[in-house]
C-alpha positions in Angstrom: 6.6 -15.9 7.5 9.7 -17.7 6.9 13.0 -17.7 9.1 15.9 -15.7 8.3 18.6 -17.4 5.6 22.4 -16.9 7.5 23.0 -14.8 4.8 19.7 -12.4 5.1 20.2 -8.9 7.0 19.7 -9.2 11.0 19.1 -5.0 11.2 18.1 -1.8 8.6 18.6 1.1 10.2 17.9 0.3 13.4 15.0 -2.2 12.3 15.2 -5.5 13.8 14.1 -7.7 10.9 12.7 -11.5 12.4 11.6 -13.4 8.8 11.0 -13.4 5.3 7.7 -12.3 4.0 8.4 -12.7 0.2 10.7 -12.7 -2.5 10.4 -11.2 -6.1 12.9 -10.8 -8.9 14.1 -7.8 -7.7 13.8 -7.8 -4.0 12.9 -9.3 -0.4 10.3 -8.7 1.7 10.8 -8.7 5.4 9.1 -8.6 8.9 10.5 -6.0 11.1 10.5 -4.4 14.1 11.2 -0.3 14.8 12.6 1.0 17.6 9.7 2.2 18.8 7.8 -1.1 18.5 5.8 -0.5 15.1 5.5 -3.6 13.3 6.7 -3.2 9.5 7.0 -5.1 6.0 10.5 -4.0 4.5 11.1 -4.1 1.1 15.1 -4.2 0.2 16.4 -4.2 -3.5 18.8 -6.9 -4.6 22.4 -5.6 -4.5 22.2 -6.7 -8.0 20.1 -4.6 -8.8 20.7 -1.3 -6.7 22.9 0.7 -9.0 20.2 0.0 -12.2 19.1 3.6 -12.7 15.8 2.6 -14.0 14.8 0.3 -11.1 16.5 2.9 -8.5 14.0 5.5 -9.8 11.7 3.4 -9.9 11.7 2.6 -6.4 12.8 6.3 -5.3 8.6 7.2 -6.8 7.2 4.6 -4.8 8.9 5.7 -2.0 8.0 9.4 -2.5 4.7 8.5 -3.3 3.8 6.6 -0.2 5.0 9.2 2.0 2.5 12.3 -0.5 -0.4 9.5 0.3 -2.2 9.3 3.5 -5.2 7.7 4.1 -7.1 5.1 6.3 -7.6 3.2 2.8 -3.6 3.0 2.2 -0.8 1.1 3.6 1.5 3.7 5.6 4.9 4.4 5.1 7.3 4.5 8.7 10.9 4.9 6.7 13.0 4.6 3.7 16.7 5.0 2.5 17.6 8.1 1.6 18.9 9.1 -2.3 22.5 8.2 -1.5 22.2 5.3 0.6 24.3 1.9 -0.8 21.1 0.0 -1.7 17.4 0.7 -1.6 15.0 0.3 1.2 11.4 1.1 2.2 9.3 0.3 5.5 5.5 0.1 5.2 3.3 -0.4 8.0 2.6 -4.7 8.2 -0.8 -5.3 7.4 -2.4 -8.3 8.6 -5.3 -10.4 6.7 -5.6 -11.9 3.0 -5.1 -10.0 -0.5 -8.6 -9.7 -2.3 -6.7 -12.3 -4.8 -6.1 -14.7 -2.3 -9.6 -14.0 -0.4 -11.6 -14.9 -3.2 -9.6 -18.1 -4.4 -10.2 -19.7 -1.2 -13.5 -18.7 -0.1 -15.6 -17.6 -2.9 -16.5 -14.1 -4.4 -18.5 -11.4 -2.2 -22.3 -10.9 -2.0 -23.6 -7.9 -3.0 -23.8 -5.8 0.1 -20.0 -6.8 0.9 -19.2 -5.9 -2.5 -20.4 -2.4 -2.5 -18.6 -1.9 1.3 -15.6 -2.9 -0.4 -15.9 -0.8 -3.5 -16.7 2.5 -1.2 -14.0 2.3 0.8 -11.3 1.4 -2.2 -13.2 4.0 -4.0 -11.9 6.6 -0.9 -8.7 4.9 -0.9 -7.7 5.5 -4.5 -9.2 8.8 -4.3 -6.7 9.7 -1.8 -4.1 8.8 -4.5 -5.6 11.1 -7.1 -5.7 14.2 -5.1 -2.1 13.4 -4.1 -1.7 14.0 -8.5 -0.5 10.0 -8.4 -2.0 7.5 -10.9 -1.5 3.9 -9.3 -1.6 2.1 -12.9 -1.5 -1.4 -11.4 -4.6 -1.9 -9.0 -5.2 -5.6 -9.0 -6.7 -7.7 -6.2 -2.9 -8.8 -5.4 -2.4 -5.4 -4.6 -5.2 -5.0 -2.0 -5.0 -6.1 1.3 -7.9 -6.7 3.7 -7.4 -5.8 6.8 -8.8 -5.7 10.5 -10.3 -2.2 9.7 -11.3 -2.5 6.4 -9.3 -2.5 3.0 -5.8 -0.9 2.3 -4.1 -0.7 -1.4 -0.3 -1.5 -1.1 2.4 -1.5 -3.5 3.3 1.7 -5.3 6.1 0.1 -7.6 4.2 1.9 -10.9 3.2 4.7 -9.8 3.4 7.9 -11.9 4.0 11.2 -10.2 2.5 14.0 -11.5 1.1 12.6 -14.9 -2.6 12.5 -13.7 -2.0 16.6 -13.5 1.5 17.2 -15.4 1.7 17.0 -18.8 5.5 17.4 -18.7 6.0 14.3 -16.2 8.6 12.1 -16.5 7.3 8.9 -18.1 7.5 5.9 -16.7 7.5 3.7 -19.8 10.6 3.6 -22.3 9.4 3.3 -25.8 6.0 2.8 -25.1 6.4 -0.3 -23.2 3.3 -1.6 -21.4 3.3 -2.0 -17.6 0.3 -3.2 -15.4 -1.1 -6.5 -14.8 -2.9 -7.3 -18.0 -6.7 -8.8 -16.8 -7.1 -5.2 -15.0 -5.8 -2.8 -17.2 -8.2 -0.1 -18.8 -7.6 -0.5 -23.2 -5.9 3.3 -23.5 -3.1 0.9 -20.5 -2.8 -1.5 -23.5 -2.7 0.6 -26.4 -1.5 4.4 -24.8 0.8 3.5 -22.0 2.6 7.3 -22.1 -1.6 8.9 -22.0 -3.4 7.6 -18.9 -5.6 9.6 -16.4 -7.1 8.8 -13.5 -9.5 6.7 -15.3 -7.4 4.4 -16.1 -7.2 3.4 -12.1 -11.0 3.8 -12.1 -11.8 0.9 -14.9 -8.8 -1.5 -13.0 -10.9 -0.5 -9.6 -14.1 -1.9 -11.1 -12.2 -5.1 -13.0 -11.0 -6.1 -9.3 -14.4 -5.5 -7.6 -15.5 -7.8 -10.5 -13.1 -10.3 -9.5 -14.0 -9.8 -6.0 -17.7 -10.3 -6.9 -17.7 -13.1 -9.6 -14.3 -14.6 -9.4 -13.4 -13.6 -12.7 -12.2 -10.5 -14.7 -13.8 -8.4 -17.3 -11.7 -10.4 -19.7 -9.9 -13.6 -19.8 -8.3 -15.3 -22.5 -5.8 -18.1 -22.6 -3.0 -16.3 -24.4 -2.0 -12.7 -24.1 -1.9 -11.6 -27.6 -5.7 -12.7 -27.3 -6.3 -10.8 -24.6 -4.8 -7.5 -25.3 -7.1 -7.9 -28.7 -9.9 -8.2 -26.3 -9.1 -5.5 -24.0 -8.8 -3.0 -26.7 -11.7 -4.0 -29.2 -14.4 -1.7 -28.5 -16.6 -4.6 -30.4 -15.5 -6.9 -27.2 -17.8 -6.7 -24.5 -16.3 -7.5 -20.8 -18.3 -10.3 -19.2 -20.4 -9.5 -16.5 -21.6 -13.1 -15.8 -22.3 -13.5 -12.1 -22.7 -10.3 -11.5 -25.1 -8.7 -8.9 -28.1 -7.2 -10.6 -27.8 -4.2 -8.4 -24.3 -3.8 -9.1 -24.0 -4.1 -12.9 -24.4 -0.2 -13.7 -21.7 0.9 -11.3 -19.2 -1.8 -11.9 -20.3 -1.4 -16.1 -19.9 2.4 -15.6 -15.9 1.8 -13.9 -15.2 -0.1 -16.9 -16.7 1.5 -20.0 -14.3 1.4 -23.0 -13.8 5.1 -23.4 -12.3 6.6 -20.6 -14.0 9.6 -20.8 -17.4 7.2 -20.5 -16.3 5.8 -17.3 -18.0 7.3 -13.8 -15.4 9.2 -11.8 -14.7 8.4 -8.6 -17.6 10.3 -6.4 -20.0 9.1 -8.7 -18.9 5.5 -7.8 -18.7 5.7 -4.3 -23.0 7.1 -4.7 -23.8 4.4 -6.2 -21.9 2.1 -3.9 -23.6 3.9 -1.0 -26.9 3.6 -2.5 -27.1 0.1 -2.8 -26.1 0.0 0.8 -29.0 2.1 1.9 -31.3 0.5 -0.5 -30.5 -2.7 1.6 -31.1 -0.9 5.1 -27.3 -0.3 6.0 -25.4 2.4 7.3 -21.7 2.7 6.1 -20.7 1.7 9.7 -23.0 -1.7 9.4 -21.7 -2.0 6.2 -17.7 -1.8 7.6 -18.4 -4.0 10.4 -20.1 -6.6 8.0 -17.0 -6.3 5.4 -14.3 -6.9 7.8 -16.3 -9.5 10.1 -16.4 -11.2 5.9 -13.2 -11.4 4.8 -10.5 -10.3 7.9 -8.6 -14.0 8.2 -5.7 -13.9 9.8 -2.6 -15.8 8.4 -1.4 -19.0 9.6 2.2 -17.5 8.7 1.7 -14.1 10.2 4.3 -13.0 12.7 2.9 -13.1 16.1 1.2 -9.7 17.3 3.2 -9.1 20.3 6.7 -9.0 19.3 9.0 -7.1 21.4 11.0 -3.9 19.8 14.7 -4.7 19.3 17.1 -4.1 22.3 18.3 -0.6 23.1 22.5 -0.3 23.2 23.5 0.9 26.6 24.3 4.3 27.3 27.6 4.9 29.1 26.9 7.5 31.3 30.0 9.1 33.2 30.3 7.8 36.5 30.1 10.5 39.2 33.1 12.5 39.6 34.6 12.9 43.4 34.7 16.4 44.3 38.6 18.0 44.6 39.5 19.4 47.5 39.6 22.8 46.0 35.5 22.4 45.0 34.9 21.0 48.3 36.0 24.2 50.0 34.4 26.4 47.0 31.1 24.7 47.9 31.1 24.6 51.7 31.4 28.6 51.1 28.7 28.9 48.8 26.7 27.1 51.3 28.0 29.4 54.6 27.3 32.5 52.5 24.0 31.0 51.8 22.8 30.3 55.3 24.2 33.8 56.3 22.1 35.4 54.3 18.8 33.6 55.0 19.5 34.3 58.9 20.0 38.4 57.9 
């Protein structure tokens, strides 16, 4: 975390904000604080940028579909701007530990048993997604943080609501236009932006468990043109090198070609489970072993025990003296009282 720039926001709707998380093209990330104590990333948009239409709806379907997803598997939302506010905002719950990205650049890829913990519980995660009628469309090990308690997927910025059920939904491309993150995305991503289903999310699940297992993705080529060719040659085969034996048909079944080949998301979290039985585990041994793995907390995190921002006093009226006139009122009332006790 870095400190606050003098010209950075001190407060968001009663959030006390204490540092800078990150910093993209269109917004800034930052560490806050609720009222109530809950720690929180906050994502604001640019000023630049908040009366864009396209990025403004963009951000208004993340927001709406963090608050349709809930899960153990998915990074919580605590609050957001409302439609008219001046410029955008969202608070997610702050997550603390490593992306899978960042994970497996400094240590290594998984082992096998770690891998298939992982993929269950992603698995549930972006399951929870689907049945909220959301397609994610750009699951990436960036966009997964592992946490404490296990795996969480962050970052709804693509998300489609409704086109996993609604024909009729809104699209979120303009004139077919390609968005994702290119080494994960399934070939109908790359060739059929406007088409996808939840398979889509399914085959850029199993490219970043690749990753996570073998430090590389189902394709990789040194110029983009080359890789979309890749991606969408059904000729091309992804490479499996490195691979886990016992994991090759689930991961190879995530990201078949056709998406109607690929397993669907139960089918996936079997297998997964399988292999963890096969090798003596319950899912609870198999959590424990995960996050014991890869939780590593940040040498920039915020410290755990920061206090909630300050209250503003309340100004109470001071007691009032009693007039004359209420004195007497109330010394009857009492007389009358005791009179009545004593009949």
């Amino acid at each position: 975390m870095q400190s606050l720039s003098p010209s950075d926001p001190r407060r968001v709707a009663g959030i006390e904000l204490h540092g800078r998380l990150g910093e993209g093209g269109m917004g800034q990330v930052f560490f806050g604080v609720t009222p109530d104590g809950v720690q929180v990333a906050v994502k604001i948009v640019h000023k630049q940028y908040a009366g864009r239409e396209d990025i403004r709806a963009r951000f208004d379907r993340e927001i709406a579909a963090l608050g349709m997803v809930q899960g153990p598997r998915v990074a919580s939302l605590i609050a957001a701007a409302g439609p008219d506010d001046e410029q955008p905002w969202l608070a997610m719950e702050y997550v603390r530990g490593l992306t899978l990205r960042d994970f497996v650049s400094e240590n290594g890829p998984l082992e096998a048993n770690t891998g298939a913990a992982l993929g269950d519980l992603l698995a549930e995660g972006l399951g929870a997604i689907h049945e909220a009628g959301l397609l994610h469309r750009d699951l990436k090990p960036a966009n997964i943080l592992l946490a404490h308690d296990g795996p969480k997927i962050i970052d709804f910025g693509l998300v489609s609501l409704g086109e996993a059920l609604n024909a009729d939904a809104v699209e979120l491309t303009t004139s077919g236009a390609t968005l994702g993150t290119p080494v994960t995305m399934s070939p109908e991503q790359v060739s059929t932006p406007r088409n996808l289903t939840p398979a889509a999310d399914v085959y850029s699940l199993g490219a970043s468990l690749l990753f996570a297992l073998t430090a590389h993705y189902p394709y990789q080529r040194p110029q983009l043109p080359a890789l979309m060719w890749a991606i969408t040659d059904p000729n091309t085969a992804p490479d499996l090198s490195g691979l886990p034996p016992e994991l090759v048909p689930v991961i190879s079944g995530m990201i078949g070609h056709e998406a109607s080949d690929r397993l669907d998301l139960d089918d996936v979290r079997e297998r997964f489970r399988h292999v963890l039985a096969s090798a003596g585990l319950t899912l609870g041994e198999a959590l424990v072993r995960l996050t014991d793995v890869t939780f590593v907390a940040r040498p920039s995190d915020p410290p755990a025990d920061v206090d909630p921002p300050p209250q503003p006093p309340r100004h109470d009226r001071p007691p009032r003296t009693p007039t004359p006139v209420v004195e007497r009122l109330a010394s009857r009332l009492c007389s009358a009282y005791r009179r009545d006790r004593s009949l």
